[in-house]
Backbone as JSON, one array per atom type, in Angstrom:
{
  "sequence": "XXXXXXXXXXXXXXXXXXXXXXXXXXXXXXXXXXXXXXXXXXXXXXXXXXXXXXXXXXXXXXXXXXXXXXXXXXXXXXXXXXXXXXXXXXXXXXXXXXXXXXXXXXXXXXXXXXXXXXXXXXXXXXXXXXXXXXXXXXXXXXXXXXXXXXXXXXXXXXXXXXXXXXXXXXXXXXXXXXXXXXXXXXXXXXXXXXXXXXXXXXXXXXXXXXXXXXXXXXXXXXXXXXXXXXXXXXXXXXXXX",
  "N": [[163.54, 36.83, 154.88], [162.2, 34.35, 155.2], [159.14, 35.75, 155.36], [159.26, 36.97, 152.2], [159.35, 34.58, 150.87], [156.24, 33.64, 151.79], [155.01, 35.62, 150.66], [155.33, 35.06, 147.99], [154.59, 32.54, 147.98], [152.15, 33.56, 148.31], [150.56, 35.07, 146.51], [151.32, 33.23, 144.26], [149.56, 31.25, 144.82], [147.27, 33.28, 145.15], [147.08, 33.66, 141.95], [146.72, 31.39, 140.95], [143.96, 31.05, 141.51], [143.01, 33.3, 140.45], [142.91, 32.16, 137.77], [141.61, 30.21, 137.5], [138.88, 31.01, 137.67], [135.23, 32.19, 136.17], [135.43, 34.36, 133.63], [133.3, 36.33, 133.47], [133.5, 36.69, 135.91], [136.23, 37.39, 136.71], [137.26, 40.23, 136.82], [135.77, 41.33, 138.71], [136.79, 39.74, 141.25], [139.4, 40.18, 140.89], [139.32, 42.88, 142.01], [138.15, 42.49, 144.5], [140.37, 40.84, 145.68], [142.77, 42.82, 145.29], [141.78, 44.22, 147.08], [141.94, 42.86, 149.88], [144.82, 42.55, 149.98], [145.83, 44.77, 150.26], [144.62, 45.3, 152.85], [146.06, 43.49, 154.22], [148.68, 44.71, 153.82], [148.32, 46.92, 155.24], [147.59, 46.54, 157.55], [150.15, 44.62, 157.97], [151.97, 46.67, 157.99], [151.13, 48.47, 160.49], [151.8, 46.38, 162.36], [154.41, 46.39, 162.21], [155.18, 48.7, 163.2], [155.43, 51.22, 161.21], [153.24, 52.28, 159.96], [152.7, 55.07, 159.82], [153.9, 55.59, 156.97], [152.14, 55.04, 155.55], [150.43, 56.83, 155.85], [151.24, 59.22, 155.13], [152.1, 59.11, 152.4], [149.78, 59.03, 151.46], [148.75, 61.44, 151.45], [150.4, 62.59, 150.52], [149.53, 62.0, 147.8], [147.17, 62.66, 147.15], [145.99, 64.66, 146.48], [146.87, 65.01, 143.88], [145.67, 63.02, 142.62], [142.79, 63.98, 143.16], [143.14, 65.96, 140.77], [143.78, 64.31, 138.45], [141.65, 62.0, 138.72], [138.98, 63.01, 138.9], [136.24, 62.63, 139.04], [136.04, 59.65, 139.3], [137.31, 59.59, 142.27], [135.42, 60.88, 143.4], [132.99, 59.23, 142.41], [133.42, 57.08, 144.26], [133.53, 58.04, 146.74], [130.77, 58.16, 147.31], [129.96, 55.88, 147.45], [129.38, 54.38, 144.91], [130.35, 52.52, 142.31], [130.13, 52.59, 139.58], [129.73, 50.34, 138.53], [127.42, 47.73, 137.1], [125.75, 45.88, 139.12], [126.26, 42.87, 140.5], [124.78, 39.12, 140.5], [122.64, 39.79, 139.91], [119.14, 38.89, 138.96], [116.78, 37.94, 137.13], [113.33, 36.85, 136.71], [110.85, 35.74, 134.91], [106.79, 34.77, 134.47], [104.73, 32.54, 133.27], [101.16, 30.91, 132.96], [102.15, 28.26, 132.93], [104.81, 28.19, 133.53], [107.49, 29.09, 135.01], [110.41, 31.0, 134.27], [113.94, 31.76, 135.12], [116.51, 34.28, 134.41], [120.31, 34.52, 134.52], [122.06, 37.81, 134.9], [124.51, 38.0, 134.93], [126.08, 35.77, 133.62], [123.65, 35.26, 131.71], [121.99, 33.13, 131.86], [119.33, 30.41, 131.15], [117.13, 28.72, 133.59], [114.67, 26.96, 134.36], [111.27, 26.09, 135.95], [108.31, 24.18, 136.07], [105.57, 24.67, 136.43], [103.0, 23.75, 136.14], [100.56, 21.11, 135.05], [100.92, 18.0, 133.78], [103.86, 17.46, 134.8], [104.28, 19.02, 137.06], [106.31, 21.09, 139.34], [108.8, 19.87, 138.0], [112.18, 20.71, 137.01], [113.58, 21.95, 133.97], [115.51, 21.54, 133.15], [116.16, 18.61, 133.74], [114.47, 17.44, 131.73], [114.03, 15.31, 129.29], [114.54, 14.81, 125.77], [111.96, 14.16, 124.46], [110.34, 14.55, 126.45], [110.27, 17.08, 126.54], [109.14, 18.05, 124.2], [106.69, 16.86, 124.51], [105.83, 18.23, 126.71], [105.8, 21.18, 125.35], [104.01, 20.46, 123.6], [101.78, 20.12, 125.06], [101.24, 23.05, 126.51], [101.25, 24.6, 124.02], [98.4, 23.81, 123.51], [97.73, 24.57, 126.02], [98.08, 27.42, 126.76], [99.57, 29.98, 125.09], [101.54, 32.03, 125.54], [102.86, 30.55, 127.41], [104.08, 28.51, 125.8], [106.01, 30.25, 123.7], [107.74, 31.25, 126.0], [108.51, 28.52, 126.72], [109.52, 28.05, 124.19], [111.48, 30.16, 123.66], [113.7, 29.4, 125.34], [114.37, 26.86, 124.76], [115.66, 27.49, 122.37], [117.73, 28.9, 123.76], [119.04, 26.85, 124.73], [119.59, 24.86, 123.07], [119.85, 25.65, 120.52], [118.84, 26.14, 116.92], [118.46, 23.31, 116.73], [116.56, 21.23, 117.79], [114.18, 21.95, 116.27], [113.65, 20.84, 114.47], [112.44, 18.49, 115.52], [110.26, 19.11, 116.05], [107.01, 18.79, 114.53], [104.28, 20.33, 115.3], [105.0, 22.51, 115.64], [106.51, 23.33, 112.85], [104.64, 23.27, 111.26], [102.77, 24.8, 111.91], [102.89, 27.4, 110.75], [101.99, 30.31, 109.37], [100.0, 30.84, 110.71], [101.01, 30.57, 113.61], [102.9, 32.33, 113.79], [100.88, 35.22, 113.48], [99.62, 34.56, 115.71], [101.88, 34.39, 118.01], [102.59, 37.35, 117.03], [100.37, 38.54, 118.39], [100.89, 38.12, 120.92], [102.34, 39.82, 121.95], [102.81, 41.93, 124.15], [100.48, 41.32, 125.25], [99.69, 41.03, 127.68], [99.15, 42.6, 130.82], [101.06, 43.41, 132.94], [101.75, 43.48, 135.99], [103.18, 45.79, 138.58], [105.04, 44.51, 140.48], [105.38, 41.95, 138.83], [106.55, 43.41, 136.99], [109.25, 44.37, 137.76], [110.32, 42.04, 139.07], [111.28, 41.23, 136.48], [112.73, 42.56, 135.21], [114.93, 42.6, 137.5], [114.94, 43.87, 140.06], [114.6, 45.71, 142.78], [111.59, 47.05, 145.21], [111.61, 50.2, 144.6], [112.94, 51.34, 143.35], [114.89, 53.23, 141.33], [114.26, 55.66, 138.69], [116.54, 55.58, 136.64], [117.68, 53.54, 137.38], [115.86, 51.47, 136.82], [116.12, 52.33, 133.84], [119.0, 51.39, 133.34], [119.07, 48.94, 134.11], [116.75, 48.12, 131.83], [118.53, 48.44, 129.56], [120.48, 46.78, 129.88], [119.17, 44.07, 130.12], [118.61, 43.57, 127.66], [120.53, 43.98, 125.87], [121.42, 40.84, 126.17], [118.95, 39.59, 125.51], [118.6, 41.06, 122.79], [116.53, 40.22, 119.36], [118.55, 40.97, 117.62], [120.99, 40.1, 118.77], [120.65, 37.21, 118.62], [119.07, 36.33, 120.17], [115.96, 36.33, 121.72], [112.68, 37.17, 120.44], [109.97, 37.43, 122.22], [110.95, 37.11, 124.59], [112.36, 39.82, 124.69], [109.88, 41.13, 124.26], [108.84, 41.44, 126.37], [110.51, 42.62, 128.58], [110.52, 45.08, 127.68], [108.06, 45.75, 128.48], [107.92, 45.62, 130.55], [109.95, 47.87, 131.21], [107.92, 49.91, 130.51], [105.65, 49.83, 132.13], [106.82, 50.51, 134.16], [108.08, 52.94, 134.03], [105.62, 54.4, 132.9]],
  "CA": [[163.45, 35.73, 153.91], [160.64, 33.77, 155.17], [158.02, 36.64, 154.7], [159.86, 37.23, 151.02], [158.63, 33.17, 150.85], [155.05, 33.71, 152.32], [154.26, 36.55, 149.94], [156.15, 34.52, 147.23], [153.49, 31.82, 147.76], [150.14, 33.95, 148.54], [150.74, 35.75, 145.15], [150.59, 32.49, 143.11], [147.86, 30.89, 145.13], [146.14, 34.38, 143.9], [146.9, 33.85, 140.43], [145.64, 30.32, 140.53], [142.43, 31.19, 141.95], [142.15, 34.05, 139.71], [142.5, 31.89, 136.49], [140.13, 29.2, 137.5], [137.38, 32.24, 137.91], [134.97, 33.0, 135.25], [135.54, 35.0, 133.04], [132.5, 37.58, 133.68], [133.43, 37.67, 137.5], [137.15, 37.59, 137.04], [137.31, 41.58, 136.66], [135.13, 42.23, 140.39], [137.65, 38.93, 142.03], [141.03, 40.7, 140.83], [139.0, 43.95, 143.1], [138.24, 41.77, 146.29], [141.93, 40.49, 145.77], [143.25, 44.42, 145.42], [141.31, 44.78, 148.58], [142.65, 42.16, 150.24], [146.38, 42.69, 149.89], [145.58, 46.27, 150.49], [144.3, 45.52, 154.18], [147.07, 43.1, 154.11], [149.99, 45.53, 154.07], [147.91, 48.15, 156.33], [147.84, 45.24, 159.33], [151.83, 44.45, 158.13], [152.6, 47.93, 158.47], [150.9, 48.65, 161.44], [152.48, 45.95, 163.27], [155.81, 46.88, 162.36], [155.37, 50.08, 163.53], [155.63, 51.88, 159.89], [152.05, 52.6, 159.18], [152.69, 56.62, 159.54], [154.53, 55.78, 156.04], [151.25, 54.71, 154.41], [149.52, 58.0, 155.33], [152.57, 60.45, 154.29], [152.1, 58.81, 151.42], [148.43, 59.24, 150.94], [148.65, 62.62, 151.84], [151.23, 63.5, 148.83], [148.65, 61.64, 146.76], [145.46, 62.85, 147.48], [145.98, 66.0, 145.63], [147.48, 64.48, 142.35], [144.55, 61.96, 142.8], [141.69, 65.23, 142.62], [143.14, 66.47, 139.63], [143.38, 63.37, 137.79], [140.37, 61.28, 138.42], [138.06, 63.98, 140.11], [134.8, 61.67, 139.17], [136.36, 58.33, 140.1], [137.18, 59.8, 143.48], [133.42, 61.36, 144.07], [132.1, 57.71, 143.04], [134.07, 56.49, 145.47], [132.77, 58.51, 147.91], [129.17, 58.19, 147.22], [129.72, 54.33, 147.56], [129.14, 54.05, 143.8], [131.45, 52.67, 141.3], [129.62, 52.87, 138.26], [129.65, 48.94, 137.9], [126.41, 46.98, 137.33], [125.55, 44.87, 140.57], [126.49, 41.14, 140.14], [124.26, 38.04, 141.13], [121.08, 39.6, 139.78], [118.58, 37.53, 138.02], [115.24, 38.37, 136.6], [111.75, 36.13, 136.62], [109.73, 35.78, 133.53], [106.21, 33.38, 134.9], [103.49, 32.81, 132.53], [100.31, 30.36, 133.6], [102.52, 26.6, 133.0], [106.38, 27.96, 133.51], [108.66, 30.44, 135.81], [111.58, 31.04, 133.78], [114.82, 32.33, 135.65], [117.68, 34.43, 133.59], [120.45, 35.43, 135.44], [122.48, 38.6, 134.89], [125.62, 37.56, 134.65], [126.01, 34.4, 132.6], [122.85, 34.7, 130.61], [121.6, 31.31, 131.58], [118.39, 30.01, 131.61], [116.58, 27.93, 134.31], [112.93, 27.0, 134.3], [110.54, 25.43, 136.54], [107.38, 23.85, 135.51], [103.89, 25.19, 137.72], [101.51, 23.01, 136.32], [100.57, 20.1, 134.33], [101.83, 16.83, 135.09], [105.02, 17.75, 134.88], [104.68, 20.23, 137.84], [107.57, 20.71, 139.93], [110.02, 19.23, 137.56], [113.36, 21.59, 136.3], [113.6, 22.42, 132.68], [116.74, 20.64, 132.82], [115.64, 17.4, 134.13], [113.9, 16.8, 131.05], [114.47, 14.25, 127.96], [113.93, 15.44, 124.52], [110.51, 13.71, 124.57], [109.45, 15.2, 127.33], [110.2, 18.52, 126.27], [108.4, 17.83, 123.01], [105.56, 16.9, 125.21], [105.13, 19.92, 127.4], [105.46, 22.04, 124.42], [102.21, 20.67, 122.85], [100.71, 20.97, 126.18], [101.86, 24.65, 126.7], [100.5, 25.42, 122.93], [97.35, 23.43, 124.0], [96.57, 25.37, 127.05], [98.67, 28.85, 127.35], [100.27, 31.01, 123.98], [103.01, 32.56, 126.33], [103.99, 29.54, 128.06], [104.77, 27.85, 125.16], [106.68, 30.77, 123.42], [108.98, 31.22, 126.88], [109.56, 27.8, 126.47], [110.49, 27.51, 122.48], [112.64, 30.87, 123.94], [114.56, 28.48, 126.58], [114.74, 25.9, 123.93], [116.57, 28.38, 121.94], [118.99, 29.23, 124.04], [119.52, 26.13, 125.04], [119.51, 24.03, 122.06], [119.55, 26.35, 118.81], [117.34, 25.6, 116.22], [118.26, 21.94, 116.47], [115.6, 20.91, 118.14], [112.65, 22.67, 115.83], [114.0, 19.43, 113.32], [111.5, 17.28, 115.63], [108.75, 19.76, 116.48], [106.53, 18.86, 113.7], [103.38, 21.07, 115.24], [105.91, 23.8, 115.25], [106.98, 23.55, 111.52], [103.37, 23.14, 110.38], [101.81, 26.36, 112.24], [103.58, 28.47, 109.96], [102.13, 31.82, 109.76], [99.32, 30.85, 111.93], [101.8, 30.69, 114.52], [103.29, 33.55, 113.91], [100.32, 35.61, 114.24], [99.46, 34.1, 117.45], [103.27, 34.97, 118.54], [102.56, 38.53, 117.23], [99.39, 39.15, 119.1], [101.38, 37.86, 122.53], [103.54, 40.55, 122.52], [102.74, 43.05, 125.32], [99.29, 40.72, 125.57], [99.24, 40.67, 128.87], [99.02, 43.37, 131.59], [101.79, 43.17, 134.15], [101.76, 44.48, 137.7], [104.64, 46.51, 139.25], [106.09, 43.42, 140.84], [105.97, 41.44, 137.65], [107.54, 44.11, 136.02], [110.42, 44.3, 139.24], [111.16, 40.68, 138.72], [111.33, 40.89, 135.2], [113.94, 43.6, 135.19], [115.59, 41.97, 138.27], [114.86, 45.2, 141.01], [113.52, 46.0, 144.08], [111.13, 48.24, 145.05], [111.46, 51.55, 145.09], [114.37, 51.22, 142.31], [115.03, 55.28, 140.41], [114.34, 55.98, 137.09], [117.96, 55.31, 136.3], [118.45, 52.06, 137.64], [115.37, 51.15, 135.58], [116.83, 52.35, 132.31], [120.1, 51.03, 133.15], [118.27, 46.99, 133.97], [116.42, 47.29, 131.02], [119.3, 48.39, 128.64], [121.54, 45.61, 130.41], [118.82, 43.04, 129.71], [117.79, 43.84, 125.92], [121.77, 43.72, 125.29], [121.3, 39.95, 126.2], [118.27, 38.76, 124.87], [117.98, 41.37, 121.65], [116.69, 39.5, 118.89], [119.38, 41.03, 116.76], [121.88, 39.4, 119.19], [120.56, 35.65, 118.83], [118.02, 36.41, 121.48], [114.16, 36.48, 121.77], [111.31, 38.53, 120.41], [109.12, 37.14, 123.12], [111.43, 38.1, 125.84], [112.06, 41.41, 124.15], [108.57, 42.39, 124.21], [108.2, 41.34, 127.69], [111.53, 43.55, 129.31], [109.86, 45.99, 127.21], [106.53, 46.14, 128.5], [108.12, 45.84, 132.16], [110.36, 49.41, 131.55], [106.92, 50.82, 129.93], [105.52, 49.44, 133.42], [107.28, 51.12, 135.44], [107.82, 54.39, 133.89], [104.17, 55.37, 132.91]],
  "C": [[162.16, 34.93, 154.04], [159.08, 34.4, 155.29], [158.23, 36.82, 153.15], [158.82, 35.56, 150.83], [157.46, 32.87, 150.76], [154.51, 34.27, 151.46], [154.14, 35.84, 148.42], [154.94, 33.52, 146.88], [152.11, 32.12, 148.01], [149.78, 34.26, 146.91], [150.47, 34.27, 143.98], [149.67, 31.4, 143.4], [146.82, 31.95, 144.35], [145.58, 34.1, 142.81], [146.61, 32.63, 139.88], [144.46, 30.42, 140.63], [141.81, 31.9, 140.95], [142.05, 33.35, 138.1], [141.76, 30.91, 136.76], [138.94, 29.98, 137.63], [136.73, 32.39, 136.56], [135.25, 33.98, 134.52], [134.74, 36.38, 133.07], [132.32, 37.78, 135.07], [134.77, 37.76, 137.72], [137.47, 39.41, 137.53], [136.95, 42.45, 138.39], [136.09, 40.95, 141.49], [138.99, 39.61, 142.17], [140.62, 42.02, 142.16], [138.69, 43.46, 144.43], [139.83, 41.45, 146.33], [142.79, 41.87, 145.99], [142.79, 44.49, 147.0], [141.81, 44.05, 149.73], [144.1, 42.08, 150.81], [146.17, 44.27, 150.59], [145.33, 46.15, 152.01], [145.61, 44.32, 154.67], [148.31, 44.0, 154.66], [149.39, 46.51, 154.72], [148.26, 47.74, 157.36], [149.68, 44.83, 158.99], [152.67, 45.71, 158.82], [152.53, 48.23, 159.76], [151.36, 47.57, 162.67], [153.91, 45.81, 163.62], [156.31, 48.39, 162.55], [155.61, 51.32, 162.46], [154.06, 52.49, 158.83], [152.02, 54.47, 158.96], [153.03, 57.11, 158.02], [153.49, 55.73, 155.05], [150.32, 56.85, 154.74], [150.06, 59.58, 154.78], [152.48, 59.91, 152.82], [150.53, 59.3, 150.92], [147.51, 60.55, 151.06], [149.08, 63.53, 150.64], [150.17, 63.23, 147.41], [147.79, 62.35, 146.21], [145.22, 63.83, 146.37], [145.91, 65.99, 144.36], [145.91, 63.51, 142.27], [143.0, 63.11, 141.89], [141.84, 65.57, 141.06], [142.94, 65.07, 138.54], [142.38, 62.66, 137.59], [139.65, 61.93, 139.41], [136.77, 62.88, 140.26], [135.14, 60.58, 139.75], [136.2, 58.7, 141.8], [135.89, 60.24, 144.2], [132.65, 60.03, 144.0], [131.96, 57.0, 144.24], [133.8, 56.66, 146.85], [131.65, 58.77, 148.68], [129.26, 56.33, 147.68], [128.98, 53.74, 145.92], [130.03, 54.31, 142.76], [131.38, 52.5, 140.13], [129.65, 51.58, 137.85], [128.12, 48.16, 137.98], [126.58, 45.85, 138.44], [125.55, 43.6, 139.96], [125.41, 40.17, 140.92], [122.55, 38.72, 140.64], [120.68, 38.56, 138.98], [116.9, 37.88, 138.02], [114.71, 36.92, 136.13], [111.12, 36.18, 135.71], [107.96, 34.12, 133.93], [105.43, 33.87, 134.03], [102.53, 31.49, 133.38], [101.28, 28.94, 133.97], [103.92, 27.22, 133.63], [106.93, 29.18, 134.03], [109.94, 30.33, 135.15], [112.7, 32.26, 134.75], [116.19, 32.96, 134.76], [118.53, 34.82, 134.56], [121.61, 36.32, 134.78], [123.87, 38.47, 133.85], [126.18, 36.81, 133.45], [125.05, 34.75, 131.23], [122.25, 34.11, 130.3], [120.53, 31.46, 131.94], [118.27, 29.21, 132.16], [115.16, 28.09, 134.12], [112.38, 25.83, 135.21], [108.96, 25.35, 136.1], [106.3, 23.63, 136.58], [102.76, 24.27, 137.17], [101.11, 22.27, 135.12], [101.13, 18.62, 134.89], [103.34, 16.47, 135.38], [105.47, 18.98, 136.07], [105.95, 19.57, 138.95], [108.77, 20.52, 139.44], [110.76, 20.57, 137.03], [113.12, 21.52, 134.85], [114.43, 21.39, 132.15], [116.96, 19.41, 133.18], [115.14, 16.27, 132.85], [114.16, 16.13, 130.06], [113.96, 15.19, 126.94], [112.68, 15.49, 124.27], [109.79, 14.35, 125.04], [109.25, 16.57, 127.38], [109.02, 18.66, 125.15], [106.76, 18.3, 123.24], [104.99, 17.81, 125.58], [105.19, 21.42, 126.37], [104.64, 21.97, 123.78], [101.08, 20.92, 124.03], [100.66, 22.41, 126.44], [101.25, 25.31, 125.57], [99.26, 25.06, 123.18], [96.47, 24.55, 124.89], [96.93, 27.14, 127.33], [99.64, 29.1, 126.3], [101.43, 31.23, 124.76], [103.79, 31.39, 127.01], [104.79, 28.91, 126.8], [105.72, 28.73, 124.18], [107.84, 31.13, 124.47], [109.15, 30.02, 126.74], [109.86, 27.33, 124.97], [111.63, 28.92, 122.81], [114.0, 30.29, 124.86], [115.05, 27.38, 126.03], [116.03, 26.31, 122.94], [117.56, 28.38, 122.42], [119.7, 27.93, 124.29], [119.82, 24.91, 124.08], [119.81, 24.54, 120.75], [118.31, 26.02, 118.23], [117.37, 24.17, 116.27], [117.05, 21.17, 116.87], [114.35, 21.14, 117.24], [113.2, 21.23, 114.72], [112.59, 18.42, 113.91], [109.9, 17.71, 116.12], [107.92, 20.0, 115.39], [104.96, 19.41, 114.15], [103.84, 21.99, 115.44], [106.18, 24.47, 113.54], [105.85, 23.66, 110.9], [102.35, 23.96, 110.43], [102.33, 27.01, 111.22], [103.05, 29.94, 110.03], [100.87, 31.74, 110.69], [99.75, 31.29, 113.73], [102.3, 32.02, 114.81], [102.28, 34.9, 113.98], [99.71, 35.55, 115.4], [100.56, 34.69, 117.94], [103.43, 36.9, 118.5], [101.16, 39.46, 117.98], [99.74, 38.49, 120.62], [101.96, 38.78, 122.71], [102.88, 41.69, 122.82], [101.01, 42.69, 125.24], [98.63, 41.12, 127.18], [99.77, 41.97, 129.77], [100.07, 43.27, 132.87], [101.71, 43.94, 135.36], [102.97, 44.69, 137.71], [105.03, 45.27, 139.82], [106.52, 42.67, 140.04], [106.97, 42.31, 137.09], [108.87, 44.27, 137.09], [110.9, 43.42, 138.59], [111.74, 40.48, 137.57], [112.47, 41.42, 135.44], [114.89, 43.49, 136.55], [115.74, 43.39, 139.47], [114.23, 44.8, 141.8], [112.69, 47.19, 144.23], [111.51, 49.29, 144.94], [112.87, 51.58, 144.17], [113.55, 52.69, 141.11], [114.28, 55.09, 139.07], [115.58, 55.54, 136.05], [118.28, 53.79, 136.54], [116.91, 51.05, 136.71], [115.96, 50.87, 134.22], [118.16, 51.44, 132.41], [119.7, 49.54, 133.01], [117.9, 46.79, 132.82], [117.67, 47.14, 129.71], [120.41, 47.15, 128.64], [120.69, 43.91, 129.74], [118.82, 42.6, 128.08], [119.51, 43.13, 125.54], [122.09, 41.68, 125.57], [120.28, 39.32, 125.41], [117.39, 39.68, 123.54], [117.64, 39.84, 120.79], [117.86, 39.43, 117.71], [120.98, 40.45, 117.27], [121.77, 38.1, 119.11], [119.6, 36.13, 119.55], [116.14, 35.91, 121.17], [113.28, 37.66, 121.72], [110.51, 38.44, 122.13], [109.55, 37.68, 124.76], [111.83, 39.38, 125.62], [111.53, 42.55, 124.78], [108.57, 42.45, 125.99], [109.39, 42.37, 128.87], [110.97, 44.87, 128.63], [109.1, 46.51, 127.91], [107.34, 46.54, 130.17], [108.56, 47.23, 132.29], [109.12, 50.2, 131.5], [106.15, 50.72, 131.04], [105.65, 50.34, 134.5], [107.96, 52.33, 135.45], [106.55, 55.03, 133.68], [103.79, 55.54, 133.7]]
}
């Protein structure tokens, strides 16, 4: 009875934990939790002297297991479960601004390299002051100030372009400036790494797979950005030629 009790209350501790979880890490929490319970009743078993029952069991399995999910079981055994790695987060820096996306979420962060606003967060800033460093940014550096009207974007919509009246008044000036940034600039193999959120010595495959993972976030036919687009672009073209 008071193990019946114990289990009684781990189980909906679980299922509180697991609905306060995100939503795009609930799916890999419910698999630490599986794993969990799973070493759980190995250490129950084994101290009630009944663990011979788990491997008579996993013995009748094994077989039925092969035929059914032959690939699952070979992932499994390679130490690869065909899931994209969680917690990455790809770098985008131009001369004024390091922009951070990360993986998961989607979210932007930005830090500001230079001007007199260096140092400060993205998200620190007042409307004003955004305003501000966006005429400085078109002032001194094309790309900075297109990663940040892309960060503005996400983070604002278009509401914001209502008060950016040297925004509304470039008109196609602008926009050829914006179309002679894209794949402007020459990236090195580490830029292109960070961009696409890798480490060295990352396959051919885990390439394609980063950039197809990124694009599906920041197409522009999803809401997204040309500007970051071109630039996950240029990084695969990077680091396959």
């Amino acid at each position: 009875m008071p193990l019946t009790l114990l289990l009684i209350g781990l189980g909906f501790i679980a299922w509180v934990w697991l609905r306060g979880m995100p939503a795009s890490r609930r799916k890999q929490a419910i698999m630490k939790l599986t794993l969990v319970v799973g070493i759980f009743i190995v250490v129950l078993l084994a101290a009630t002297g009944r663990l011979h029952f788990v491997f008579a069991l996993l013995a009748f399995l094994y077989p039925l297991l092969r035929k059914m999910f032959p690939s699952w079981l070979a992932s499994l055994a390679s130490g690869d479960t065909g899931q994209a790695k969680t917690g990455r987060q790809s770098q985008v820096s131009s001369d004024i601004l390091e922009m951070t996306l990360d993986h998961d979420s989607g979210t932007m962060t930005g830090k500001i390299l230079k001007g007199s606003m260096a140092g400060r967060m993205l998200a620190d800033l007042s409307e004003s002051e955004f305003l501000e460093l966006l005429r400085y940014c078109r002032a001194q550096d094309e790309d900075s100030a297109r990663l940040l009207e892309t960060y503005l974007d996400r983070r604002f919509g278009d509401s914001w372009r209502a008060d950016d009246d040297a925004g509304s008044s470039g008109g196609a000036e602008g926009e050829a400036s914006a179309d002679r940034g894209n794949g402007s600039s020459n990236l090195t193999e580490s830029e292109a790494l960070e961009i696409l959120g890798l480490e060295p010595g990352a396959s051919r495959e885990e390439i394609i797979q980063a950039h197809r993972r990124m694009m599906q976030k920041v197409h522009p036919d999803h809401g997204g950005s040309n500007y970051l687009a071109a630039r996950i672009n240029e990084a695969k073209l990077r680091l396959l030629g």
